[in-house]
C-alpha positions as CSV (number, residue, x, y, z in Angstrom):
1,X,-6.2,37.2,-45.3
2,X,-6.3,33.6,-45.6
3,X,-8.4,31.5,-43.3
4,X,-6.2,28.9,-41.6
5,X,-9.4,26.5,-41.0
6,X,-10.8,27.3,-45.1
7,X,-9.1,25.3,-47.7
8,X,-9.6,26.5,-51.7
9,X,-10.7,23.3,-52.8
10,X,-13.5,21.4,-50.5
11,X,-12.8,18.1,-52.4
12,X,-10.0,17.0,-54.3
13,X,-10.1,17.7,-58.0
14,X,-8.4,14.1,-58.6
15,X,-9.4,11.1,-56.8
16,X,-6.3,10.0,-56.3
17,X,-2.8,10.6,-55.0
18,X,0.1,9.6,-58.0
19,X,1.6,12.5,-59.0
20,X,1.4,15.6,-58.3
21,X,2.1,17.5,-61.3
22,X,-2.0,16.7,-61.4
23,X,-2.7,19.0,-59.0
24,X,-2.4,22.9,-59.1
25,X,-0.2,24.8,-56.3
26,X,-3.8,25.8,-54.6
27,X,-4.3,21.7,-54.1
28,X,-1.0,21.4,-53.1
29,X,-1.2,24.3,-50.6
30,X,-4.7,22.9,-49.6
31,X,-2.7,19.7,-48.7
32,X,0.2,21.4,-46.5
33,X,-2.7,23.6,-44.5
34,X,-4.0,20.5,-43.2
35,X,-1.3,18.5,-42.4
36,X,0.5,21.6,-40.4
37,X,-2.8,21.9,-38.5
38,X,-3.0,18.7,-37.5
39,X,0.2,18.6,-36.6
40,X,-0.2,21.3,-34.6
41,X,-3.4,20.4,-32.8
42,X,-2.2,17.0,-32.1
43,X,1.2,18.3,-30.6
44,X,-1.2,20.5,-28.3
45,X,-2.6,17.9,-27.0
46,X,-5.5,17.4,-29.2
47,X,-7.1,14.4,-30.2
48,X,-9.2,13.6,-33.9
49,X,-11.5,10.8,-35.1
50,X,-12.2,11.9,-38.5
51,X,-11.0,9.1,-39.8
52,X,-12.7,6.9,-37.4
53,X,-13.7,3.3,-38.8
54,X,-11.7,3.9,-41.9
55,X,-9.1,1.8,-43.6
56,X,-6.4,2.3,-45.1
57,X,-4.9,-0.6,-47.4
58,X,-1.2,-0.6,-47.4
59,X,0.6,-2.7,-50.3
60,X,4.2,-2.9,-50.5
61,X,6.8,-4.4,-53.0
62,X,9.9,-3.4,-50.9
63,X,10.6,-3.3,-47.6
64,X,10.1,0.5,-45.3
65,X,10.5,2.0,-42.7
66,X,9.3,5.4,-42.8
67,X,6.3,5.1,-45.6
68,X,4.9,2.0,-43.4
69,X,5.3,3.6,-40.3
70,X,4.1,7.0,-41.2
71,X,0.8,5.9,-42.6
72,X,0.2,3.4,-39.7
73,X,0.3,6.0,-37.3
74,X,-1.2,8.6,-39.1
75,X,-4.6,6.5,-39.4
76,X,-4.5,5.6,-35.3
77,X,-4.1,8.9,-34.6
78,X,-7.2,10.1,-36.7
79,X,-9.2,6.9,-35.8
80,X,-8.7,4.5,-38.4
81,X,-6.8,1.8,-39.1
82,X,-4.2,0.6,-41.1
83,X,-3.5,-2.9,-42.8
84,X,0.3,-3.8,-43.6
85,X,0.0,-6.3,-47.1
86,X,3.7,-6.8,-47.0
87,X,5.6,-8.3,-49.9
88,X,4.5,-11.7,-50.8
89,X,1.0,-11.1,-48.1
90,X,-1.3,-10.8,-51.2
91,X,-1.8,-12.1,-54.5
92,X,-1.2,-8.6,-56.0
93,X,0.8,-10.0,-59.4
94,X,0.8,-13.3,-58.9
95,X,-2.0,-15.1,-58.6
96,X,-4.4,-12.3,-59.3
97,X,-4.0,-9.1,-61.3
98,X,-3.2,-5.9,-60.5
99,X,-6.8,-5.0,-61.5
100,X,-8.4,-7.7,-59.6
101,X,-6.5,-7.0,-56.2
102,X,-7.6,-3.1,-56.6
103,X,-11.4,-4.2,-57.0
104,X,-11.5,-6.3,-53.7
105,X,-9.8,-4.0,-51.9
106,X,-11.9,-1.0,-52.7
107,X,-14.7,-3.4,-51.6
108,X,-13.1,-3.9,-48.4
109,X,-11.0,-0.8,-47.7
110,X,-11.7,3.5,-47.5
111,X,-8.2,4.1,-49.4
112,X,-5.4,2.3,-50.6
113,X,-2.0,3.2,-50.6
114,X,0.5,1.5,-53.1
115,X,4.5,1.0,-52.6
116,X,5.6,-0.6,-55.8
117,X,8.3,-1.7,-57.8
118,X,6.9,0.4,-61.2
119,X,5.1,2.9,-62.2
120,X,2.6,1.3,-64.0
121,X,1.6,-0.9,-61.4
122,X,0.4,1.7,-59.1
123,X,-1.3,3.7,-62.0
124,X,-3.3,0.6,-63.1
125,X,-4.8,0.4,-59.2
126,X,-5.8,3.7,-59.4
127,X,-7.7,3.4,-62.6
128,X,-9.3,-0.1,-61.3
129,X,-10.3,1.2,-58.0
130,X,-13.3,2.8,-56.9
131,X,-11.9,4.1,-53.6
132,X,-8.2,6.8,-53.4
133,X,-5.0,5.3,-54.2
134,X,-2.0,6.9,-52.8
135,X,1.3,6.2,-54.7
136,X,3.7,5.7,-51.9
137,X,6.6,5.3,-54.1
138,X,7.2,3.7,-57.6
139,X,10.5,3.9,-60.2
140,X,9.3,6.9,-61.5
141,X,8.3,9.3,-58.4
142,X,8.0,9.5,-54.4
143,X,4.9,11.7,-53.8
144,X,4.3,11.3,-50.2
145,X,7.8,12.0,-49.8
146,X,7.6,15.4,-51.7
147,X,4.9,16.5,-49.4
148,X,7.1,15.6,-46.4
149,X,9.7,17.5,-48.2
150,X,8.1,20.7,-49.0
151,X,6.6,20.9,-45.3
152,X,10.4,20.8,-44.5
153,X,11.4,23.7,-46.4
154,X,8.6,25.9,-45.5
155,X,9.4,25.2,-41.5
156,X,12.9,26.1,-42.2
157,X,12.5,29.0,-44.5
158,X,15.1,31.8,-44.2
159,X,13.6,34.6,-42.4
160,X,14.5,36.9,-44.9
161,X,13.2,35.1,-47.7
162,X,9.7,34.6,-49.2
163,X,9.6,30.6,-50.1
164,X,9.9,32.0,-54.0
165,X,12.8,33.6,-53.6
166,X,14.8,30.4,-52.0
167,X,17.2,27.6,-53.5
168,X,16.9,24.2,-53.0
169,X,20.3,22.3,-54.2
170,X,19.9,18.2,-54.9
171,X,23.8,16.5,-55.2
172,X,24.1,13.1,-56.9
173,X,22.1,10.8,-58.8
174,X,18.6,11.7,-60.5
175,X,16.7,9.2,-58.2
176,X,12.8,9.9,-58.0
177,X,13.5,11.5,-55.1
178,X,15.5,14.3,-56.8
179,X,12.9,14.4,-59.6
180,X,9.9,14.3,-57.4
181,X,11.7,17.6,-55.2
182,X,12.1,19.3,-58.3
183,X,8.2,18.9,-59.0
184,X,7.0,19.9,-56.3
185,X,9.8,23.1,-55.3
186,X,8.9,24.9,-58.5
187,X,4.9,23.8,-58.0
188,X,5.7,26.5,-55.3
189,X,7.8,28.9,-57.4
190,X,10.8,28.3,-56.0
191,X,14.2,27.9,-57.6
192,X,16.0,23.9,-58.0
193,X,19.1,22.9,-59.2
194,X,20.1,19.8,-59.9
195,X,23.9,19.3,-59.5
196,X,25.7,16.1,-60.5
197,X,27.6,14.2,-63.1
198,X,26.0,15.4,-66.8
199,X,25.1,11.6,-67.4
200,X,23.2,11.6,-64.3
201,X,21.5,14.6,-64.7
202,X,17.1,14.4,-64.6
203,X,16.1,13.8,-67.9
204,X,14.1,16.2,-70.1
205,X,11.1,14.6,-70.0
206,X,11.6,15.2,-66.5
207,X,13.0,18.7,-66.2
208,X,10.5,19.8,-68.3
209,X,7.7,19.3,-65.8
210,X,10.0,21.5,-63.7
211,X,10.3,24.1,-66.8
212,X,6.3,24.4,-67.4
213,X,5.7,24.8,-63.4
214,X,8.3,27.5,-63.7
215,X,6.0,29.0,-66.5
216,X,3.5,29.3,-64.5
217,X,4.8,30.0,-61.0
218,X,8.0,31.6,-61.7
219,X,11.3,30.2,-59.6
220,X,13.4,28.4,-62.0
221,X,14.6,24.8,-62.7
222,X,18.6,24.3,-63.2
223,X,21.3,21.1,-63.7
224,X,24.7,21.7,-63.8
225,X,28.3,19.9,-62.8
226,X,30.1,23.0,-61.6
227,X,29.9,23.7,-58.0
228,X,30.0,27.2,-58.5
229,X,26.0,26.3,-58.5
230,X,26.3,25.7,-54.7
231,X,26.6,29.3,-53.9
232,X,23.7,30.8,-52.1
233,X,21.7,27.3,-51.8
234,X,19.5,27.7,-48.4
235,X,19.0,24.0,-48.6
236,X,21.6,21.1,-50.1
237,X,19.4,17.6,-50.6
238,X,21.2,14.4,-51.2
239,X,19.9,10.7,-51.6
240,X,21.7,7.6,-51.9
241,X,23.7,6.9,-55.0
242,X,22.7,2.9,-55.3
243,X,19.5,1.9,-54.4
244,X,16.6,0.5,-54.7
245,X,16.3,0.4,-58.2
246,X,20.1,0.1,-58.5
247,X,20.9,-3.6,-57.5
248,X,22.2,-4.4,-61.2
249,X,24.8,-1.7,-60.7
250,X,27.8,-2.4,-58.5
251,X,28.6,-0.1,-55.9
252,X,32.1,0.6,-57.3
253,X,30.3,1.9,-60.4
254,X,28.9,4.8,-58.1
255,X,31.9,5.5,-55.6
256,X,33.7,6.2,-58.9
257,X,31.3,8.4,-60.4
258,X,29.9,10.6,-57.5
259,X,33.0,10.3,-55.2
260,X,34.5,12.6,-53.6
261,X,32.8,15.6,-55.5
262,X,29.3,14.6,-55.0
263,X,29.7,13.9,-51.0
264,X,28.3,16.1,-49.4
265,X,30.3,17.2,-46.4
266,X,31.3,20.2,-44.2
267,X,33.2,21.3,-46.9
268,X,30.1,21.2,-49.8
269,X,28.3,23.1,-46.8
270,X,31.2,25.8,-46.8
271,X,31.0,26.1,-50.4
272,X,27.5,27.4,-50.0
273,X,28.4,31.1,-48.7
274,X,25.2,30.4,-46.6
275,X,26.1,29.5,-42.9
276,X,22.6,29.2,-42.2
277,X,22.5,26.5,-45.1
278,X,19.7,23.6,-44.2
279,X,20.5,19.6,-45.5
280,X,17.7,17.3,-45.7
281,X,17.8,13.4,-47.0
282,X,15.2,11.2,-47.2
283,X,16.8,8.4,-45.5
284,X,18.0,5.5,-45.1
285,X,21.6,7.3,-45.9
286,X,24.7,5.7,-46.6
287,X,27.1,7.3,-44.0
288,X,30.3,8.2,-44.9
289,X,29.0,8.0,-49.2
290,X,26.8,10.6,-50.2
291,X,27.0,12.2,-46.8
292,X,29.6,12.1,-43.7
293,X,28.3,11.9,-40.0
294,X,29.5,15.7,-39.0
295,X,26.4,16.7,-41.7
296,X,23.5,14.3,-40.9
297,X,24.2,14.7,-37.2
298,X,25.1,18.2,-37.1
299,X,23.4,21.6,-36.5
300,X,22.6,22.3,-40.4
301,X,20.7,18.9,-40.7
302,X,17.0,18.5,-40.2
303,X,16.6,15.3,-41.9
304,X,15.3,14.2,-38.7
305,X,12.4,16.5,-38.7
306,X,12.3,15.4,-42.3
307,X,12.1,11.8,-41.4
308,X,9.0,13.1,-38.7
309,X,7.3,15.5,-41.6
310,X,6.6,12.3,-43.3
311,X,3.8,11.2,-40.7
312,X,2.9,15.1,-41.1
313,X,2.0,14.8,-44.6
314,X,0.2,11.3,-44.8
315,X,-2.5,12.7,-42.2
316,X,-3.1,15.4,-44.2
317,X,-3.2,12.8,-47.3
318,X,-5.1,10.3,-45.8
319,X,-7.6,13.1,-44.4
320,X,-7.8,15.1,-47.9
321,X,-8.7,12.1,-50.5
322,X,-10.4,10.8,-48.0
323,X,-12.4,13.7,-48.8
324,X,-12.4,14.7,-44.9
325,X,-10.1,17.1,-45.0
326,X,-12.3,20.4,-44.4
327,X,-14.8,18.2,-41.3
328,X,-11.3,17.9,-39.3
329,X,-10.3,21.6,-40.2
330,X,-13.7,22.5,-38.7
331,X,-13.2,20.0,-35.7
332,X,-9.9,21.7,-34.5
333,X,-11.2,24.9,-35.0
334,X,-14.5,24.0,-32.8
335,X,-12.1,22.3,-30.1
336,X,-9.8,25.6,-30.0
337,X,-12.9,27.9,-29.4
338,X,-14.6,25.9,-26.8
């Protein structure tokens, strides 16, 4: 039986946090175990300072909400402390390369996390810093947010079902969001379709991250335009349809191509034959675009404990590459048995 204080790997097999198609499903696993404990313990009324007198460095290219947030409380409630280098705060890309700003950070700082506007950027302060980089969004992927995301699903799991054997329905555009859900729900075997306009669909670079975890973990990795795919999804994910990466496209542009079909509305819910059917989004949403009111606010939504599985994951993250991941497993279990 598996040992809810043991995790597989002691130490993380990559020092840092940028995608995880680097890490096997026993990391990822090793990852959720944590962060459900801690959430857990501290919802008992438990208290942690495994982090104490660490820092976490917190750069960011765009504005947030619940990335800045999540990780600022997630170090005070393990002990440390976060620093918010908002956009224009720091040299990073102006003044001072990307290389440079990751070297005197690392001097300064126990782990830094990275918001950015590309890729790239938050790959090259990984590589130039000595200390864990988190990617906490770029162009390409949204990590922190998968982790968030597949906590989600596994609270909300059917009861029938084993988390292989459910399916997990994105509508719209293929943000990082939808690809970075589609990485990590068939890291866990489980079975993703992607349903939206063919032009928007995740490309194949893309889908075949999804096809090789399928390889390996069964499930099975799907796009399609027919809402006949809806049928039997246990949870229906949307995202916005203009974003953050979107402001050269005009909003017309996206009305015309995702609506009505791609709204997802009581009657997208209906067409799931599944009246126990959960929707998540990541937030911020668009009300009354890619989702109407009676869906976020109603009783099939838990985008709210969505939104609050985000400071979930980032103590787990900020516990396990800071490579104390297994000293506060210990620590609850030594407080419990007391």
């Amino acid at each position: 039986m598996d040992n809810p204080y043991v995790l597989t790997h002691q130490t993380p097999t990559h020092k840092d946090y940028i995608d995880t198609t680097d890490f096997d499903q026993s990391e990822i696993l090793d990852i959720i175990k944590v962060s459900t404990a801690v959430r857990s313990f501290l919802k008992s009324g438990g208290t942690l300072e495994t982090l104490y007198h660490q820092n976490l460095a917190m750069i960011f290219e765009q504005k947030s909400t619940r990335t800045r947030v999540s990780f600022e409380v997630a170090m005070e409630q393990l002990g440390g402390h976060a620093l918010n280098l908002a956009p224009g705060a720091i040299q990073l890309g102006a003044h001072e390369t990307i290389g440079d700003t990751a070297k005197v950070l690392a001097r300064m700082c126990n782990l830094i996390m990275a918001r950015v506007d590309r890729h790239a950027s938050v790959v090259e302060l990984a590589e130039k810093s000595t200390v864990p980089v988190i990617n906490g969004m770029s162009d390409y992927n949204h990590p922190t947010q998968e982790m968030g995301d597949i906590i989600t699903i596994l609270d909300h799991l059917p009861a029938d079902k084993a988390w292989n054997d459910v399916k997990v329905v994105f509508v719209g555009d293929c943000t990082q969001v939808c690809a970075s859900l589609m990485m990590i729900t068939t890291k866990l075997g489980m079975n993703f379709v992607h349903y939206g306009p063919q032009d928007k669909w995740l490309s194949d670079d893309i889908l075949n991250i999804g096809r090789a975890n399928v390889q390996q973990y069964g499930g099975s990795v799907q796009v399609s335009d027919d809402p006949a795919i809806l049928k039997g999804a246990d949870f229906l994910y949307t995202d916005v349809w203009y974003g953050l990466y979107d402001n050269e496209t005009p909003k017309e542009v996206y009305m015309r191509d995702f609506y009505p079909k791609y709204q997802v509305n009581d009657e997208m819910l209906a067409a799931t034959e599944n009246p126990n059917v959960k929707f998540m989004h990541c937030l911020p949403a668009n009300r009354g675009e890619e989702v109407t009111d009676s869906v976020l606010d109603g009783p099939h939504s838990v985008a709210w404990d969505e939104a609050e599985n985000r400071l979930t994951a980032q103590r787990g993250l900020c516990l396990y590459f800071g490579g104390v991941a297994q000293d506060a497993l210990n620590e609850i279990k030594r407080q419990k048995e007391e």
